[in-house]
C-alpha positions in Angstrom: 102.8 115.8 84.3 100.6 112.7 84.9 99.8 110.2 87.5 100.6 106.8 85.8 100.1 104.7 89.0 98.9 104.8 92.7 100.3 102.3 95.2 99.2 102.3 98.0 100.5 100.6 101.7 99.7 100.1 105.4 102.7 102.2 107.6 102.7 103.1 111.4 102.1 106.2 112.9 104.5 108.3 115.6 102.3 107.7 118.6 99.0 105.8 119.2 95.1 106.5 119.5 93.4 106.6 123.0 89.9 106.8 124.0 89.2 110.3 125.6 85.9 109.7 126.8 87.2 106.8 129.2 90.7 108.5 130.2 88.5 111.8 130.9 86.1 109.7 132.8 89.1 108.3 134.8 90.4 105.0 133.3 93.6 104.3 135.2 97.0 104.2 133.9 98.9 101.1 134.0 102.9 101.4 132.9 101.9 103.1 129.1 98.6 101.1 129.2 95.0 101.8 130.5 92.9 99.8 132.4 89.3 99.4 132.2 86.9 99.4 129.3 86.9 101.7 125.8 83.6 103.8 125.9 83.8 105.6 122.2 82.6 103.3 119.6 85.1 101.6 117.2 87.7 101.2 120.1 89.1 98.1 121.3 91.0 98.9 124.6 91.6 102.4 126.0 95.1 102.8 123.7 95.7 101.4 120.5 98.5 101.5 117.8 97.4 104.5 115.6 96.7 103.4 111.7 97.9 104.9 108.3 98.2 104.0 105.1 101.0 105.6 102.6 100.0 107.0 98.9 102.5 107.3 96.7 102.0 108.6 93.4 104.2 107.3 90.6 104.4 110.2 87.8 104.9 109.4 84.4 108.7 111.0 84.5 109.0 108.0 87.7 109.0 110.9 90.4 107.2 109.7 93.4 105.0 111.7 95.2 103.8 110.8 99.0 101.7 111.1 101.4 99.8 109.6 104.1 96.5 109.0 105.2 96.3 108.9 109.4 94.1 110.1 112.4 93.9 112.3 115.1 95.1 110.5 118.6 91.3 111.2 120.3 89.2 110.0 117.6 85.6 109.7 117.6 85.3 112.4 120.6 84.7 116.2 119.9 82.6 116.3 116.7 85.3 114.1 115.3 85.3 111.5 112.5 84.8 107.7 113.5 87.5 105.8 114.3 88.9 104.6 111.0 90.5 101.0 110.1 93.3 99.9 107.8 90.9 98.0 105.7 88.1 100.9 105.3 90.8 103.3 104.2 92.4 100.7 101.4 88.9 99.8 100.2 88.5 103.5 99.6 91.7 104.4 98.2 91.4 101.1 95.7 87.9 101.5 94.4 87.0 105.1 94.8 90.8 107.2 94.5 92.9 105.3 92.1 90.2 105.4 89.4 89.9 109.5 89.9 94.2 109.8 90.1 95.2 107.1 87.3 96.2 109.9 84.4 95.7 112.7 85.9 97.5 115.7 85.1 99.0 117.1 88.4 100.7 120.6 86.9 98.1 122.1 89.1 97.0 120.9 92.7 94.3 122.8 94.1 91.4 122.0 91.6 92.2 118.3 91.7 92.6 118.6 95.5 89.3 119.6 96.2 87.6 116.8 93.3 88.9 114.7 95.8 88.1 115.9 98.9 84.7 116.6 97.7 84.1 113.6 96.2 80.6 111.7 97.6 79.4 108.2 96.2 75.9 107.4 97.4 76.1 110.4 99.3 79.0 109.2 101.3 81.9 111.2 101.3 85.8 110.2 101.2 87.3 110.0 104.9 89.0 112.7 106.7 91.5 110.4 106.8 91.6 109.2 103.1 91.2 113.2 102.0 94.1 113.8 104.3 96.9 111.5 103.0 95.9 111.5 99.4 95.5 115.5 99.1 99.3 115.4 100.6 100.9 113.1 97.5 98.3 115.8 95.1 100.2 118.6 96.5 103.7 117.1 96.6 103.2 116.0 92.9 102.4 119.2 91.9 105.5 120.4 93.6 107.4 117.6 91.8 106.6 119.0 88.6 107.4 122.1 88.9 110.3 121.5 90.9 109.8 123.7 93.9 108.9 123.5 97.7 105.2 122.8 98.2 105.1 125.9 100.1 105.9 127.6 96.8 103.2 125.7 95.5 100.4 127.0 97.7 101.7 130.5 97.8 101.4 130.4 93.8 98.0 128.8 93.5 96.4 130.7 97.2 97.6 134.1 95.8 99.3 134.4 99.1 102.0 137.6 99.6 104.1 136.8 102.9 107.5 135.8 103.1 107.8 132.0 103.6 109.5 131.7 106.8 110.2 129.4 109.7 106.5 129.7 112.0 107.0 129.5 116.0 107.5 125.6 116.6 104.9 124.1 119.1 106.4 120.9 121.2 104.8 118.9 123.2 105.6 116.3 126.5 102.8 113.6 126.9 103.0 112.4 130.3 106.5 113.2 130.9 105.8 116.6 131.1 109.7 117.3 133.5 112.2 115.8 131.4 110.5 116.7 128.3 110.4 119.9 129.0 114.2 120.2 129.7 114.6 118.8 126.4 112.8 121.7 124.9 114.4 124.6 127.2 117.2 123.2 125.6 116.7 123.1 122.3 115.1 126.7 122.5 111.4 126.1 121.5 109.5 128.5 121.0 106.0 127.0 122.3 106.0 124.5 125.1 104.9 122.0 126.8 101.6 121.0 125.8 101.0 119.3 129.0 98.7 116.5 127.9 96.2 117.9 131.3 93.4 115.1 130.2 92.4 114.0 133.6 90.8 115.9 136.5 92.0 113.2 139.4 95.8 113.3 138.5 96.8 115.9 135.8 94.7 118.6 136.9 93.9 118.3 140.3 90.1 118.1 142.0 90.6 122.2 142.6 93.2 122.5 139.9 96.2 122.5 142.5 98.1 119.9 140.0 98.5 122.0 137.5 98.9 125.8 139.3 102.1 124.2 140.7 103.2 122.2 137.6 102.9 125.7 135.9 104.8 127.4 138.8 107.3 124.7 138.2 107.6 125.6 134.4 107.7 129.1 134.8 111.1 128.6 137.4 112.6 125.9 135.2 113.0 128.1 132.2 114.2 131.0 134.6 116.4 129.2 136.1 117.6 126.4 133.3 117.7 128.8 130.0 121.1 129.3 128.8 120.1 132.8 127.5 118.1 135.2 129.0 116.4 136.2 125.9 114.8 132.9 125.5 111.1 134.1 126.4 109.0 130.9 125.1 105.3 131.3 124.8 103.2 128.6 127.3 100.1 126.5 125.7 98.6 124.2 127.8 96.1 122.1 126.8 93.4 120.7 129.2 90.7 118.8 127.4 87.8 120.3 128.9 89.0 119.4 132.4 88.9 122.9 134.3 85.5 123.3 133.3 84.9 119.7 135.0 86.3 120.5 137.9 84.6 123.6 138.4 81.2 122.3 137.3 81.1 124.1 134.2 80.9 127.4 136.1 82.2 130.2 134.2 82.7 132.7 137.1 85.2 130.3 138.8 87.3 129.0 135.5 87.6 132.4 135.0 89.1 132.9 138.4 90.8 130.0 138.3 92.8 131.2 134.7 93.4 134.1 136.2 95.7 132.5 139.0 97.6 130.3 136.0 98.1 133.8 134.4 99.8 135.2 137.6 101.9 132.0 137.9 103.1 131.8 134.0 104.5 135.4 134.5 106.5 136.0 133.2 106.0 134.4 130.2 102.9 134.6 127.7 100.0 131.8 128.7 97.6 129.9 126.0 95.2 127.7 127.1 93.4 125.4 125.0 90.3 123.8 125.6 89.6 124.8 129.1 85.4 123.8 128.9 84.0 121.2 127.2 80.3 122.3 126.4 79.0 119.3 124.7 78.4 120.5 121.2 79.6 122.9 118.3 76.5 125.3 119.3 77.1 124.8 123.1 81.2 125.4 122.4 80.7 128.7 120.6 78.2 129.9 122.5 80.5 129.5 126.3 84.2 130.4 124.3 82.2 133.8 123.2 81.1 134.6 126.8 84.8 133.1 128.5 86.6 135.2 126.0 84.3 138.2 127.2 84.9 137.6 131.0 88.7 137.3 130.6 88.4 140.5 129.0 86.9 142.1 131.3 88.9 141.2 134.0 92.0 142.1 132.3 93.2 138.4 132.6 95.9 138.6 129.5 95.5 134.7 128.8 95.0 133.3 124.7 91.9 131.0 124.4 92.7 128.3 122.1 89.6 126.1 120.7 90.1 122.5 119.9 87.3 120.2 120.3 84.0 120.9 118.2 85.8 123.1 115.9 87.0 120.5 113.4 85.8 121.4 109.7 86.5 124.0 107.5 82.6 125.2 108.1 83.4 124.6 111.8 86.3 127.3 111.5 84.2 129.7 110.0 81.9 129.7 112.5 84.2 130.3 115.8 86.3 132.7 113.6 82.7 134.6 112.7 81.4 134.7 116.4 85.4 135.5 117.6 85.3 132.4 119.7 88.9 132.4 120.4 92.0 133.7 120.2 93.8 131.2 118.4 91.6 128.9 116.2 94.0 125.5 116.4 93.4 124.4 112.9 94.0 120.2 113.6 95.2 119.1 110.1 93.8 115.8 110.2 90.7 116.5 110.8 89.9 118.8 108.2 90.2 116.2 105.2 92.0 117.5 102.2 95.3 119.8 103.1 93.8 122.1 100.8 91.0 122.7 103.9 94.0 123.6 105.9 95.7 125.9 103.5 91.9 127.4 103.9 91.3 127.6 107.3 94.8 129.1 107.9 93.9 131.6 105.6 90.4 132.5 106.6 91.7 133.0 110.6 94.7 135.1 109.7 92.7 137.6 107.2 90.1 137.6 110.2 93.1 138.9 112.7 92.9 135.8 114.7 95.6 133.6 115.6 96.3 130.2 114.0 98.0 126.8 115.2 98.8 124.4 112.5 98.4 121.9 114.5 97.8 117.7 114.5 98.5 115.1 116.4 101.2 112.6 118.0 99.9 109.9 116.0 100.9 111.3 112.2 103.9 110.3 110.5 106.8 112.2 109.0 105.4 112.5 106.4 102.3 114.4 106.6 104.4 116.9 109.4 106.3 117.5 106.8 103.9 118.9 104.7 102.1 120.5 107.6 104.9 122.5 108.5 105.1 123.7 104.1 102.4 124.7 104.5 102.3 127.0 107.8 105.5 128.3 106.6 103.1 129.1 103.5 100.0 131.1 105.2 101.5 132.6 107.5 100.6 130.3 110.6 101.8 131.9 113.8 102.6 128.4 115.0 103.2 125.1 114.5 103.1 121.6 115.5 106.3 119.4 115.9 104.9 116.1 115.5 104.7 113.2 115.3 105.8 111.0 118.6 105.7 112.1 122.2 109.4 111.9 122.5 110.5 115.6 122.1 113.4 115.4 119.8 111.4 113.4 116.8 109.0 116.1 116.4 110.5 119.2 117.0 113.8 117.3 114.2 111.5 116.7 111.3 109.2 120.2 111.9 112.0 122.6 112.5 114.3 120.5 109.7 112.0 120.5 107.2 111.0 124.0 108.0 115.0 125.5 107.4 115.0 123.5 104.5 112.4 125.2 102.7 113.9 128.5 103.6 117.0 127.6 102.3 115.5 126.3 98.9 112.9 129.1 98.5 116.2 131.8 99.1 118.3 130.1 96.9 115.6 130.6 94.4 115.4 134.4 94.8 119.0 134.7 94.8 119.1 132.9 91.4 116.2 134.9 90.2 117.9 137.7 91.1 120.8 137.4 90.1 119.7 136.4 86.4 117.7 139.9 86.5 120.8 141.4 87.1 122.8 139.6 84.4 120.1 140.3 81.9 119.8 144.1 83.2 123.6 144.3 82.5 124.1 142.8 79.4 124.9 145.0 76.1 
């Protein structure tokens, strides 16, 4: 099957993108808007509408294949790419993609995948976000064609010998981190609440008061708001580096002071992600290896999730090599192509590590859709429901799109099955 056109259009995103460095620095909040001046270059206030731009591939049989190019809500911070505008990402798409797609044969997606996301002109490559929506349409072409799930897809073309099934779905509250999290007691999630913990002065707390007591608060609203007692989620908070601000980067008392969060998540299981911010790739290895080593020690039964300055495929390998974490959150936007994904999911389960298909807010349906395919493929051990901060948007397209490829890939091996068993009976 061929590609016989690319069209390609601006769309919005589920959330927006905000400028860490100035929120982390202490830019106020007024109603859903911050005061005060951006400080990461391409920014124009604090919070902006996010940006994305939809690929659809027209096959020669008139299928359409999507997906769609978007960015990470904290761009520019962390090792990230450069914030990215609508008109960079269609200049790219019309003079450097559509030239590469236009009769292509997609039967198979992971060799043209990665022509695209390895594609350099003058030494510049694609952008994250260009690699990201356009490897999407690739691999839902390919599924197209064949007419299966894309998760079938991978599996087939990855060598990959699992069961595709549902992964643990990750939810998370943004600022309204009470109601939201009766919403997803509710609805049974398995991961919760994300916490958005992105400022010292008012999320955290100048000795990290704020957030012992808004986890002492999680810990007795589940307890006391579950409807059955077997609901046991697993807590992941994430805190954009600001423990190890408030503590002066001093490993000796974040250690302590995780310890105490363990105590008060009992008891339910505790991840924390991003507790230090050290500066650099180098720095951030170098302080998860010794954390990870002290909590150890101590006995402190807390998972270490990396974030920031673990971004790439290379970057993966290198905090999976040096076991840098726990759980190695594998942020699908920032890798480029999906097929870096389907990698790094890969590489950090056969290395006995955890990993969090994760994202962002500020996606759209249609590349969580194809995030959650493809932790359902490799195995992921969780997942993100995205996009929006609303709760039920997120965790409805994730967990939908995740029973529907069960039901499709089990109606397959029934039918397989039962054909065998025709043919095995036939005279």
């Amino acid at each position: 099957m061929n590609i016989s056109d690319v069209i390609c259009v601006p769309v919005r995103t589920g959330f927006y993108r905000d400028d860490q460095a100035a929120i982390r620095s202490g830019a106020l909040q007024n109603g859903f808007l911050y005061d005060g001046e951006p400080l990461t270059q391409g920014f124009v206030s604090i919070r902006e509408p996010g940006i994305a731009v939809s690929v659809m591939l027209v096959l020669a049989n008139g299928q359409i294949a999507v997906g769609d190019c978007a960015e990470v809500q904290y761009s520019g911070v962390g090792g990230r790419a450069p914030v990215a505008t609508v008109d960079d990402v269609l200049d790219q798409l019309r003079h450097r993609v559509v030239p590469a797609l236009l009769d292509r044969d997609v039967t198979r997606f992971r060799d043209l995948a990665e022509e695209i996301d390895q594609q350099c002109e003058d030494g510049e490559p694609l952008s994250t976000a260009v690699r990201y929506g356009v490897t999407q349409a690739l691999l839902a072409a390919t599924a197209l064609t064949h007419g299966i799930t894309m998760a079938e897809v991978v599996q087939r073309e990855y060598e990959i010998d699992i069961e595709i099934a549902p992964v643990r779905l990750f939810a998370q509250c943004g600022d309204d981190r009470y109601v939201n999290v009766d919403k997803m007691i509710l609805k049974e999630v398995d991961v919760l609440p994300h916490g958005l913990i992105n400022a010292v002065a008012n999320k955290l707390g100048a000795d990290g008061t704020l957030l012992h007591d808004y986890v002492g608060w999680l810990r007795d609203r589940i307890l006391t708001r579950r409807v059955r007692d077997a609901y046991s989620p697993l807590l992941h908070i994430d805190t954009y580096g600001t423990i190890g601000i408030a503590f002066g980067g001093d490993i000796d008392r974040v250690v302590d002071y995780l310890g105490e969060l363990a105590k008060q998540a009992s008891p339910f299981r505790l991840r924390v992600e991003h507790p230090i911010d050290a500066g650099s790739r180098g720095a951030q290895i170098a302080t998860y290896v010794k954390l990870r080593a002290a909590l150890a020690a101590r006995h402190i039964s807390i998972e270490l999730v990396v974030d920031e300055w673990c971004n790439t495929l290379d970057d993966i390998r290198l905090f999976v090599d040096a076991g840098a974490a726990d759980v190695i959150h594998v942020k699908t936007p920032d890798l480029g192509g999906i097929n870096n994904t389907i990698d790094a999911l890969l590489l950090v389960r056969q290395h006995g590590l955890l990993a969090y298909c994760g994202g962002t807010c500020n996606e759209t349906e249609i590349s969580a859709r194809v995030s959650a395919q493809v932790a359902m493929a490799c195995g992921a051990d969780e997942v993100l429901a995205k996009p929006g901060m609303g709760v039920d948007e997120g965790i409805m397209i994730v967990a939908n799109e995740m029973a529907r490829t069960m039901a499709l890939v089990e109606r397959r091996k029934a039918t397989t099955s039962s054909t065998r068993s025709s043919s095995v009976a036939a005279p």
